[in-house]
MDAnalysis code that builds the backbone (N, CA, C; Angstrom):
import MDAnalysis as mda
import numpy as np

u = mda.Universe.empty(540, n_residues=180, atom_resindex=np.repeat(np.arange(180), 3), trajectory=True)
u.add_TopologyAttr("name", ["N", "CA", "C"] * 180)
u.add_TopologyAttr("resid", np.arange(1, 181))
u.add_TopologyAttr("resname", ["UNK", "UNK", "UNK", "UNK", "UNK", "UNK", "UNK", "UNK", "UNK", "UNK", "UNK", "UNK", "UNK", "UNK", "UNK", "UNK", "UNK", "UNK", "UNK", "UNK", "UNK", "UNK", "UNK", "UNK", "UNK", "UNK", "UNK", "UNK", "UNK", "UNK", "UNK", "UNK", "UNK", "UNK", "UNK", "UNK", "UNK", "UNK", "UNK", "UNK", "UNK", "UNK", "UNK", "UNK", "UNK", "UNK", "UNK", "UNK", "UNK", "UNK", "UNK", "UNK", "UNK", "UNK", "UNK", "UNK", "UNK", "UNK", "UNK", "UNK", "UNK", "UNK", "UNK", "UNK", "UNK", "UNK", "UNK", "UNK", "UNK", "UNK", "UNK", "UNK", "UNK", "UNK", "UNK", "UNK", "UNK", "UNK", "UNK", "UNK", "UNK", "UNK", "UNK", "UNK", "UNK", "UNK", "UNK", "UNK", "UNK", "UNK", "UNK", "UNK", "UNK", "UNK", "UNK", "UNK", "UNK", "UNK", "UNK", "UNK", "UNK", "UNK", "UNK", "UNK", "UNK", "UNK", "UNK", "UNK", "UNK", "UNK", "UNK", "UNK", "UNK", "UNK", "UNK", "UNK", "UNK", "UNK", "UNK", "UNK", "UNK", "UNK", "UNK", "UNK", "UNK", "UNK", "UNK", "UNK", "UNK", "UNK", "UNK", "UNK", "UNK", "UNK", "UNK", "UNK", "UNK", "UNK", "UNK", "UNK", "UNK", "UNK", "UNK", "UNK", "UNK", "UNK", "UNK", "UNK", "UNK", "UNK", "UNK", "UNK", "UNK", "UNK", "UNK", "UNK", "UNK", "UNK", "UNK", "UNK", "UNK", "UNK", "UNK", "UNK", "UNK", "UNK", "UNK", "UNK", "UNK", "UNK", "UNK", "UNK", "UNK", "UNK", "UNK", "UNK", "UNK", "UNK", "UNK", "UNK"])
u.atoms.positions = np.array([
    [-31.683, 6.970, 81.468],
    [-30.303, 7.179, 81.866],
    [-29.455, 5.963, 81.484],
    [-27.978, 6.177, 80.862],
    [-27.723, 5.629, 80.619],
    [-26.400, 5.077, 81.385],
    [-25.364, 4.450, 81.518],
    [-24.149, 4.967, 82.256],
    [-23.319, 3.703, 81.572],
    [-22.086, 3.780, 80.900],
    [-21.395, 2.815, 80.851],
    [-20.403, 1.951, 81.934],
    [-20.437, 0.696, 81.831],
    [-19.949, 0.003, 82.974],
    [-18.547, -0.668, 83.050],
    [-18.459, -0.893, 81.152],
    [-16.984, -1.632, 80.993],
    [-16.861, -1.087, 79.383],
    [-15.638, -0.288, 79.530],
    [-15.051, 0.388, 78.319],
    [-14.577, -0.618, 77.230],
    [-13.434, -0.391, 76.146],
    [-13.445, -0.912, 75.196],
    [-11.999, -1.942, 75.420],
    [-11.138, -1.262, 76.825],
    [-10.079, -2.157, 76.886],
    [-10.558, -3.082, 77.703],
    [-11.638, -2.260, 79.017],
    [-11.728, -3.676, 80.078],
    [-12.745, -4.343, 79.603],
    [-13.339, -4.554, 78.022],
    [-13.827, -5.582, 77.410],
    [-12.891, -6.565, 76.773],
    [-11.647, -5.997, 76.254],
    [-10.779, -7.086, 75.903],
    [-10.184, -7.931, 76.680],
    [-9.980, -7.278, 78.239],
    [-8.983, -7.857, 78.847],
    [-9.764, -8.826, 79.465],
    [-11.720, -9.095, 79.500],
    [-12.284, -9.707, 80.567],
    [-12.088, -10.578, 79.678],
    [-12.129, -10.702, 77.892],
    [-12.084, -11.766, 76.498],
    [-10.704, -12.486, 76.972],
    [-9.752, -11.740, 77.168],
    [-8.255, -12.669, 77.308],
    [-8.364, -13.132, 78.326],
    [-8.662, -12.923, 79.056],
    [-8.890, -14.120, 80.619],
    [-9.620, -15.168, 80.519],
    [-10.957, -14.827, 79.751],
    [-11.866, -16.077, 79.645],
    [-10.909, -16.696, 78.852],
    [-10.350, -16.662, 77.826],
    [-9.572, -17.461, 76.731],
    [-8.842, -17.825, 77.386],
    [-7.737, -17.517, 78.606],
    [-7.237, -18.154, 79.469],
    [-7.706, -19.365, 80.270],
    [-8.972, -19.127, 80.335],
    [-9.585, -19.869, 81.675],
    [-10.217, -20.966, 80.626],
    [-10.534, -20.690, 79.187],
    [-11.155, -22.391, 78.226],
    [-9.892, -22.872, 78.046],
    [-8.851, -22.120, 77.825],
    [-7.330, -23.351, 77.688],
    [-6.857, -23.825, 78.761],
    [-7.045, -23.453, 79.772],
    [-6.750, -24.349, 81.448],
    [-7.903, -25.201, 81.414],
    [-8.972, -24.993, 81.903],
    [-10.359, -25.724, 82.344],
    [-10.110, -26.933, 80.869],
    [-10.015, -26.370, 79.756],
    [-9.844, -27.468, 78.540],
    [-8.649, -28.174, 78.388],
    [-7.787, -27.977, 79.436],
    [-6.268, -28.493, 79.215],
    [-6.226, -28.165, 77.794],
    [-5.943, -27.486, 77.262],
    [-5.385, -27.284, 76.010],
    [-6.767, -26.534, 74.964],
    [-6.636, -27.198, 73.393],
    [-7.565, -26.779, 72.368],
    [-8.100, -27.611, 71.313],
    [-6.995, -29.069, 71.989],
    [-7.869, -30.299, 71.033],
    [-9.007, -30.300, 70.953],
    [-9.973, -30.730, 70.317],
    [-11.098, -31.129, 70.011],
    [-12.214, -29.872, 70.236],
    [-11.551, -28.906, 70.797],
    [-12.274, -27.761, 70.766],
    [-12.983, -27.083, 69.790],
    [-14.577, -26.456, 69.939],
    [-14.927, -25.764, 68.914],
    [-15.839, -24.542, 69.838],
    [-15.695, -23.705, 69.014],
    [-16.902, -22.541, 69.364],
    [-17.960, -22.065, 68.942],
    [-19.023, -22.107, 69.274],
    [-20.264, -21.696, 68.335],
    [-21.044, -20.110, 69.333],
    [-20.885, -19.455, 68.313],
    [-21.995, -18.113, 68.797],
    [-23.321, -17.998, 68.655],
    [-23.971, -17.626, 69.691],
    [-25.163, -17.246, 69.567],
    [-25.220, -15.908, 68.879],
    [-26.656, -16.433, 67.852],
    [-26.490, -14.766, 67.273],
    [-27.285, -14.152, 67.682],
    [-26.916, -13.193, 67.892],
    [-25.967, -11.990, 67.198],
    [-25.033, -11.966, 67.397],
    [-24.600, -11.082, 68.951],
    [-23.494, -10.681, 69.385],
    [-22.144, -11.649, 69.784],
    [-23.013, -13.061, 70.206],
    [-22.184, -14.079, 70.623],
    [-21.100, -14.594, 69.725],
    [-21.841, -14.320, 68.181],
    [-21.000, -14.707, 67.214],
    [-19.704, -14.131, 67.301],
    [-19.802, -12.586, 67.245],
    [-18.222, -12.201, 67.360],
    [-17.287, -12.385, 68.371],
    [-17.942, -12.113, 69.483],
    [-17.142, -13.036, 70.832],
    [-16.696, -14.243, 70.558],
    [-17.189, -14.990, 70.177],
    [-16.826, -16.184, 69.711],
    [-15.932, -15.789, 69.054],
    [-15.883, -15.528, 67.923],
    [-14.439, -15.149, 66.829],
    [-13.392, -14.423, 67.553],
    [-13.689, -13.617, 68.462],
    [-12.605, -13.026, 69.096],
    [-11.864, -14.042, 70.276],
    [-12.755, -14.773, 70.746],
    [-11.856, -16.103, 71.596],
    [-11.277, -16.875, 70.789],
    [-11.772, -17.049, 69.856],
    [-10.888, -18.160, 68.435],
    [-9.672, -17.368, 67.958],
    [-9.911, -16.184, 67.779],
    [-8.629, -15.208, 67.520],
    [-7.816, -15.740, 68.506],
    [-7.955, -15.094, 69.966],
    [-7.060, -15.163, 71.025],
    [-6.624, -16.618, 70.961],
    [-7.483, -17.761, 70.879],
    [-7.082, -19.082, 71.225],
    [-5.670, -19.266, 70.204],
    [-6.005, -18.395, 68.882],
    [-5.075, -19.049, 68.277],
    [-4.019, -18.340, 68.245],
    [-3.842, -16.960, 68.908],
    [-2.264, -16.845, 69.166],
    [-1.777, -16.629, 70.101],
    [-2.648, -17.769, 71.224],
    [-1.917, -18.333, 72.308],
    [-1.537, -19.396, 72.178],
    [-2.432, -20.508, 71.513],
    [-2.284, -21.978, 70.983],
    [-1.677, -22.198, 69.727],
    [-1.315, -21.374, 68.776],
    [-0.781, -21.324, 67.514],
    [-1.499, -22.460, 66.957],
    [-2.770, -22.474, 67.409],
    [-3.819, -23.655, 65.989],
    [-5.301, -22.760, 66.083],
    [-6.088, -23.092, 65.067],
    [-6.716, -22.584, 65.168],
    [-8.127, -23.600, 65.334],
    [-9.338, -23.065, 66.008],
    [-10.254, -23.568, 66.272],
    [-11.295, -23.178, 65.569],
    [-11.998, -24.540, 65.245],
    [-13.609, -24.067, 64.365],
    [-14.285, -22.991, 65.047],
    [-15.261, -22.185, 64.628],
    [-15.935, -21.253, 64.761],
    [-17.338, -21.561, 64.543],
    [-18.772, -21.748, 64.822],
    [-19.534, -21.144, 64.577],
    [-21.090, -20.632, 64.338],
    [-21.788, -20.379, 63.405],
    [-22.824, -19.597, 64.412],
    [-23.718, -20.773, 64.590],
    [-24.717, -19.876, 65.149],
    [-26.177, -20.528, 65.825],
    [-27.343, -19.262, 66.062],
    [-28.308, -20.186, 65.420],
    [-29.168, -19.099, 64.767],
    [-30.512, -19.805, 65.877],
    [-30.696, -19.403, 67.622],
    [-31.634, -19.777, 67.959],
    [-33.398, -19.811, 68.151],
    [-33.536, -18.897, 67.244],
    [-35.138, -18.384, 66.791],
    [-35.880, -19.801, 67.097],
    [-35.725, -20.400, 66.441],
    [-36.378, -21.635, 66.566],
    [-36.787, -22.218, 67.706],
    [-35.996, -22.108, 68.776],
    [-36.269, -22.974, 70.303],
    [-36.455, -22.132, 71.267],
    [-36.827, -20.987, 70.540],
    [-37.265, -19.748, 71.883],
    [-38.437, -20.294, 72.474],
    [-38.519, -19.975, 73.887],
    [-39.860, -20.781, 74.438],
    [-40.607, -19.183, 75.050],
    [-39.988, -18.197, 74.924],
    [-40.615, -17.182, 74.987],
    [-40.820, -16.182, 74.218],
    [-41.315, -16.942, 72.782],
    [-42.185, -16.303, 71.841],
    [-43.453, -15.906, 72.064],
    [-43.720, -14.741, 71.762],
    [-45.537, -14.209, 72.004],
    [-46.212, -14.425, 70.768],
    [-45.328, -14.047, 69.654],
    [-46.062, -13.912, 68.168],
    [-46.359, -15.347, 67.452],
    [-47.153, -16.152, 67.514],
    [-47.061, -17.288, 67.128],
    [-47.598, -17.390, 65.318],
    [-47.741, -16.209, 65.187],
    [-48.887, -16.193, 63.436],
    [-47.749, -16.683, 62.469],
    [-47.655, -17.747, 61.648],
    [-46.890, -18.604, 60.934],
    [-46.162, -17.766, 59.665],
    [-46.986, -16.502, 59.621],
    [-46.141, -15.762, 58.520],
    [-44.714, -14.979, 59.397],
    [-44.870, -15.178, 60.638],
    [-43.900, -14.172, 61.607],
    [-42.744, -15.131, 62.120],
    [-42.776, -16.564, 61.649],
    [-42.374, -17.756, 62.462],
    [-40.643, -17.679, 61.477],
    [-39.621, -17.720, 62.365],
    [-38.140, -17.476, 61.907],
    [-37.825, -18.688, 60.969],
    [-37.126, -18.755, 60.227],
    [-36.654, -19.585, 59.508],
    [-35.003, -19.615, 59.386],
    [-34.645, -21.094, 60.373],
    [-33.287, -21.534, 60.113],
    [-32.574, -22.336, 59.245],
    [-31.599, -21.649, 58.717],
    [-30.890, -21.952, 57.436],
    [-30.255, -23.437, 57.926],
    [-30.499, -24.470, 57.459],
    [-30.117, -25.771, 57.859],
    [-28.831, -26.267, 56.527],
    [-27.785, -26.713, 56.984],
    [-27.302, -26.698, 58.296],
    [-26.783, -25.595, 59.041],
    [-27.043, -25.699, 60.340],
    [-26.106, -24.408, 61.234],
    [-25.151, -24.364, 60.702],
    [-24.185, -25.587, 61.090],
    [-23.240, -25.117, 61.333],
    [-22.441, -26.598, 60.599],
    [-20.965, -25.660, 59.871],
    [-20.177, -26.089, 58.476],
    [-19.622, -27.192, 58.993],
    [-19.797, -27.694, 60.683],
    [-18.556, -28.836, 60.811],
    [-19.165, -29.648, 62.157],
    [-18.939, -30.782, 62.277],
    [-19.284, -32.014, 62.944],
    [-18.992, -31.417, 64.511],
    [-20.298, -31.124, 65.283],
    [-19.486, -31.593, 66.664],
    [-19.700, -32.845, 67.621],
    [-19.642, -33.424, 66.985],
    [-20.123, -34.778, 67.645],
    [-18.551, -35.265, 68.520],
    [-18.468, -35.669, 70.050],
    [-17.373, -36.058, 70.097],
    [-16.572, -34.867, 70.879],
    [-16.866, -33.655, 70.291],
    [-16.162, -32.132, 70.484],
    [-16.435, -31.572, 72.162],
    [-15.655, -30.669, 72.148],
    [-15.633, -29.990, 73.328],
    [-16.403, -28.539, 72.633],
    [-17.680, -28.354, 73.114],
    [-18.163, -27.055, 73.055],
    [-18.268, -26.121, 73.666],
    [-17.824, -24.290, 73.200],
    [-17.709, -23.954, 74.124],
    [-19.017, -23.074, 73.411],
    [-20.148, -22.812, 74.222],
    [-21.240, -21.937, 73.282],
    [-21.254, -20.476, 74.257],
    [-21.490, -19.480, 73.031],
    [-20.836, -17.958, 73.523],
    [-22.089, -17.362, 73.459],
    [-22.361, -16.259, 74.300],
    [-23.189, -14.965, 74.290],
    [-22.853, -13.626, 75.259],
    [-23.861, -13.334, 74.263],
    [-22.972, -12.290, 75.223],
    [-23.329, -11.678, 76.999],
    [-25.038, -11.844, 77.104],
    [-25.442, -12.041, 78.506],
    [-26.165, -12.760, 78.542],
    [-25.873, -12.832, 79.906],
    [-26.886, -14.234, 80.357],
    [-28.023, -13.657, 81.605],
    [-29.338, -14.178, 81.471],
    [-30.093, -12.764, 82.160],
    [-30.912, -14.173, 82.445],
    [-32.185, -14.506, 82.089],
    [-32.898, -15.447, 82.344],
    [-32.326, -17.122, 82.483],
    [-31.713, -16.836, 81.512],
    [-31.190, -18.447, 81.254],
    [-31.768, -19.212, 79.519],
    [-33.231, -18.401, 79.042],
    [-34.038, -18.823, 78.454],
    [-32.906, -19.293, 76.732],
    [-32.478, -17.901, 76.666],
    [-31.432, -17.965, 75.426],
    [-30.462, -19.063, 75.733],
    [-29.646, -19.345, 76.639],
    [-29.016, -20.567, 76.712],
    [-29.500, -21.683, 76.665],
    [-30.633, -21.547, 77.239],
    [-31.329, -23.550, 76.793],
    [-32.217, -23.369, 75.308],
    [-32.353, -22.272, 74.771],
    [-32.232, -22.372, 73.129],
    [-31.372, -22.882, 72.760],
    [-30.435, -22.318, 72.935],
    [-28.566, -22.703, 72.024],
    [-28.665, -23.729, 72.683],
    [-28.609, -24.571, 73.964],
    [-28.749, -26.138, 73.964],
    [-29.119, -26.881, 73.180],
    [-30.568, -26.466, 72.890],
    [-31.660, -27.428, 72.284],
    [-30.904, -27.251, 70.850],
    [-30.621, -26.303, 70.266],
    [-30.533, -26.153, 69.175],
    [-29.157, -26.635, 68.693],
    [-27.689, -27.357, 69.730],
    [-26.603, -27.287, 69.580],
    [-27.192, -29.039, 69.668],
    [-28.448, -29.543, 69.823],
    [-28.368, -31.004, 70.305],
    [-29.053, -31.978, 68.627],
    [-29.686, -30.258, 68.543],
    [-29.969, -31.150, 66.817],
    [-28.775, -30.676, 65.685],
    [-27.598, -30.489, 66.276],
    [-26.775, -30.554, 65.150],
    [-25.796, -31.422, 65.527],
    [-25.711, -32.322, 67.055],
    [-25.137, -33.206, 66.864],
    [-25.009, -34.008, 68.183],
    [-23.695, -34.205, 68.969],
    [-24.230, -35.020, 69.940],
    [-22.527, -34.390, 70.831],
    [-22.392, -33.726, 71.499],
    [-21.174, -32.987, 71.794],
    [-20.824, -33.982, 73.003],
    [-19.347, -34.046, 73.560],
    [-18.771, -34.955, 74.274],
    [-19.209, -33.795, 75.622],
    [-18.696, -32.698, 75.286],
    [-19.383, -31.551, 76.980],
    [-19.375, -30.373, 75.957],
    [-20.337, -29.662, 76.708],
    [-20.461, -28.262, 76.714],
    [-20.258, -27.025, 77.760],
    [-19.738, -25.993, 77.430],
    [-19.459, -25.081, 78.453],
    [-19.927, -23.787, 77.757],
    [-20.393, -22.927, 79.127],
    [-20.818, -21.836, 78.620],
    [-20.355, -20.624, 78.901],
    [-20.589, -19.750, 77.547],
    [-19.282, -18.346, 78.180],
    [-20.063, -17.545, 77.744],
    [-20.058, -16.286, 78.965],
    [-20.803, -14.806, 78.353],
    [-19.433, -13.608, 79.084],
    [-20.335, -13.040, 78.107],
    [-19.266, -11.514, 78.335],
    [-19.636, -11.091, 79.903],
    [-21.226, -10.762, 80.164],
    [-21.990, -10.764, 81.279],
    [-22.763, -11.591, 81.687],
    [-22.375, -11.882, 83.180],
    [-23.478, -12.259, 83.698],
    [-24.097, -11.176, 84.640],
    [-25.673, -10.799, 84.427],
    [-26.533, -9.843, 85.276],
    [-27.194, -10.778, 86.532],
    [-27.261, -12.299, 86.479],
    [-28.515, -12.790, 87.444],
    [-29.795, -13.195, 86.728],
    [-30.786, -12.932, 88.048],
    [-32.302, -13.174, 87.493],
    [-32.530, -14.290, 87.003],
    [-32.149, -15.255, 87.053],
    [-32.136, -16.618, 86.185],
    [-33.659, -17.009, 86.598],
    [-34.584, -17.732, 85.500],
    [-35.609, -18.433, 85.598],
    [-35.489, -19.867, 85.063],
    [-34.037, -20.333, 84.883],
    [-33.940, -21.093, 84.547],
    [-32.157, -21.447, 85.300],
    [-32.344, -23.187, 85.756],
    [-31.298, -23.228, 86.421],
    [-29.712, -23.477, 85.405],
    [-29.251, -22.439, 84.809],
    [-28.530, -22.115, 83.908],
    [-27.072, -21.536, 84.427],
    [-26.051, -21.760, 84.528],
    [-25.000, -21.138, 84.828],
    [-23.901, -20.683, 83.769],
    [-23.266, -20.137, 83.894],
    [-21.849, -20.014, 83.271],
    [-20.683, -20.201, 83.233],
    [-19.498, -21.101, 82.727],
    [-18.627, -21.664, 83.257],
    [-16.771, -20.913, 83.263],
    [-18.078, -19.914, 81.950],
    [-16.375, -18.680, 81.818],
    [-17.546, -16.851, 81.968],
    [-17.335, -16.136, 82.187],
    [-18.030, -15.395, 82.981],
    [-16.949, -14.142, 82.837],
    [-17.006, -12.966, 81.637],
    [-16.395, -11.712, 81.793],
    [-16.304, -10.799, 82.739],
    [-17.749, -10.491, 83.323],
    [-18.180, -9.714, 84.297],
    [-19.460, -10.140, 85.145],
    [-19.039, -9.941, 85.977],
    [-20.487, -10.463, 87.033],
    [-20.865, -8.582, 86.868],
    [-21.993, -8.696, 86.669],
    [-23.065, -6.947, 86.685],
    [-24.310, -7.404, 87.676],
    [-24.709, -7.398, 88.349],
    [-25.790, -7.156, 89.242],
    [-26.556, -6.368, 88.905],
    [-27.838, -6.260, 88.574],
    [-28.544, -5.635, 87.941],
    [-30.099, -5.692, 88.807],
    [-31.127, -4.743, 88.471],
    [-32.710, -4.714, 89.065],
    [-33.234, -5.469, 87.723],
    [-34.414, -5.396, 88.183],
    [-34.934, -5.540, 86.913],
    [-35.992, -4.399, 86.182],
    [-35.275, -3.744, 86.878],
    [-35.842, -1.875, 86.424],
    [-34.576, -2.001, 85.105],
    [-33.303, -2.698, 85.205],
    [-32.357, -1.958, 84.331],
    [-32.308, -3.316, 83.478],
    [-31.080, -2.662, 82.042],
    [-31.050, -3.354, 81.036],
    [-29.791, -3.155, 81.026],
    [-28.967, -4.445, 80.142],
    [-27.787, -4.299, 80.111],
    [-27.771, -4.064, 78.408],
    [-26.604, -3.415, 78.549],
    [-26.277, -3.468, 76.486],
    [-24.916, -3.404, 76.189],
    [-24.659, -4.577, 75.688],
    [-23.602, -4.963, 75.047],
    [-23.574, -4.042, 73.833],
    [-22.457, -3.456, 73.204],
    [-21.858, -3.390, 72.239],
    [-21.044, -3.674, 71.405],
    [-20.947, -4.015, 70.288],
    [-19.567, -4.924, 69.403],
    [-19.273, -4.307, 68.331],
    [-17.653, -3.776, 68.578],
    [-17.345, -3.152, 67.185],
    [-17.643, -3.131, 65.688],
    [-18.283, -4.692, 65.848],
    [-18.313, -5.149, 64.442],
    [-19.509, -4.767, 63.518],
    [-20.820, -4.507, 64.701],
    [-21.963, -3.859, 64.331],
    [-22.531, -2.955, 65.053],
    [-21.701, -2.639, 66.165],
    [-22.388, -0.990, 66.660],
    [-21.424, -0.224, 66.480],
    [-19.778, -0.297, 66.129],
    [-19.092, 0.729, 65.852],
    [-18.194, 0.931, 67.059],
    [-18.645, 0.237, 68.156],
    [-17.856, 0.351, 69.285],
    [-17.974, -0.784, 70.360],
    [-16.987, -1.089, 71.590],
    [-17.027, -2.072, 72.084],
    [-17.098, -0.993, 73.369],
    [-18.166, -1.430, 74.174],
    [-18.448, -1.512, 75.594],
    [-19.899, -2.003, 76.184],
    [-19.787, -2.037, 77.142],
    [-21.207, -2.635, 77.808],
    [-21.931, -1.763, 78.620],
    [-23.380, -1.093, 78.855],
    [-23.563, 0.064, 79.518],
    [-25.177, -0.697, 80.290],
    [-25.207, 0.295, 81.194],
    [-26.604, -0.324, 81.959],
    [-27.488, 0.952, 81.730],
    [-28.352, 0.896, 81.551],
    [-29.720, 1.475, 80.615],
    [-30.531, 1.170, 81.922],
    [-31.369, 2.203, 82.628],
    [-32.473, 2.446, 83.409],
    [-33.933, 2.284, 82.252],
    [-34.358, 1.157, 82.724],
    [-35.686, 0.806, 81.677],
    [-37.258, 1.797, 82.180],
    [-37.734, 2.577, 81.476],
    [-38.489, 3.428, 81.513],
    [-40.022, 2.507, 81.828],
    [-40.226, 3.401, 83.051],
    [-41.813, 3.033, 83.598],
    [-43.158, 2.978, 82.773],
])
């Protein structure tokens, strides 16, 4: 069973608030940059850089992060199966920068202290903040979020699923009953 939870406008409007809430909390967009987790985080990301910039009329770096590498909950360890990251991440210096690193849920915590680890070997950031579309809970890791679309409460019978126009054809988020 499936049921959707947040349609395609009250996904934009939870994006323009968070973009509200990194230009207050950031006083502004100096030194600001955004990096996505990929997949989905990436376009969120681009879509807060959109918004940032025609609220701020400048525009802010963008970009990705490819965390395969610092997953600590890999099962498959056989070296022909082992991910390979395109070095460098990412096209521009954040050393110094205000980061804001994007995904789209946040469920364990495990994917965010990837994108840590992995945002620390590309440079040495002045702060970091973290933004998801959802937060569900369940954390096994003491991980928070500092911009936060939707709080979803979830079992752990269920699954959340993001969607993004850019590669599923449509934008909403739905909760999926995970089969016994």
């Amino acid at each position: 069973m499936t049921k959707e939870v947040v349609d395609s406008l009250a996904m934009k409007r939870a994006l323009t608030r968070m973009t509200y809430e990194i230009i207050e909390k950031n006083k502004g967009i100096s030194d600001l940059v955004i990096i996505g987790i990929k997949t989905r985080g990436i376009y969120l990301a681009q879509r807060i850089a959109k918004r940032l910039q025609q609220l701020e009329g400048d525009s802010v770096p963008v970009g990705e992060l490819d965390i395969s590498l610092y997953r600590d909950d890999r099962h498959d360890a056989s070296e022909e199966n082992d991910p390979v990251v395109k070095t460098p991440q990412l096209k521009f210096d954040i050393t110094g920068k205000q980061v804001i690193l994007v995904d789209d849920v946040l469920f364990t915590g495990r994917t965010i202290r990837a994108g840590l680890d992995a945002l620390m070997d590309q440079g040495r950031p002045k702060k970091i903040n973290v933004a998801v579309l959802v937060d569900r809970g369940h954390r096994e890791l003491p991980i928070r979020a500092d911009f936060v679309g939707k709080n979803i409460p979830t079992s752990l019978e269920e699954e959340i699923s993001v969607s993004v126009e850019e590669i599923d054809g449509k934008d909403s988020i739905e909760i999926k009953k995970l089969k016994k």
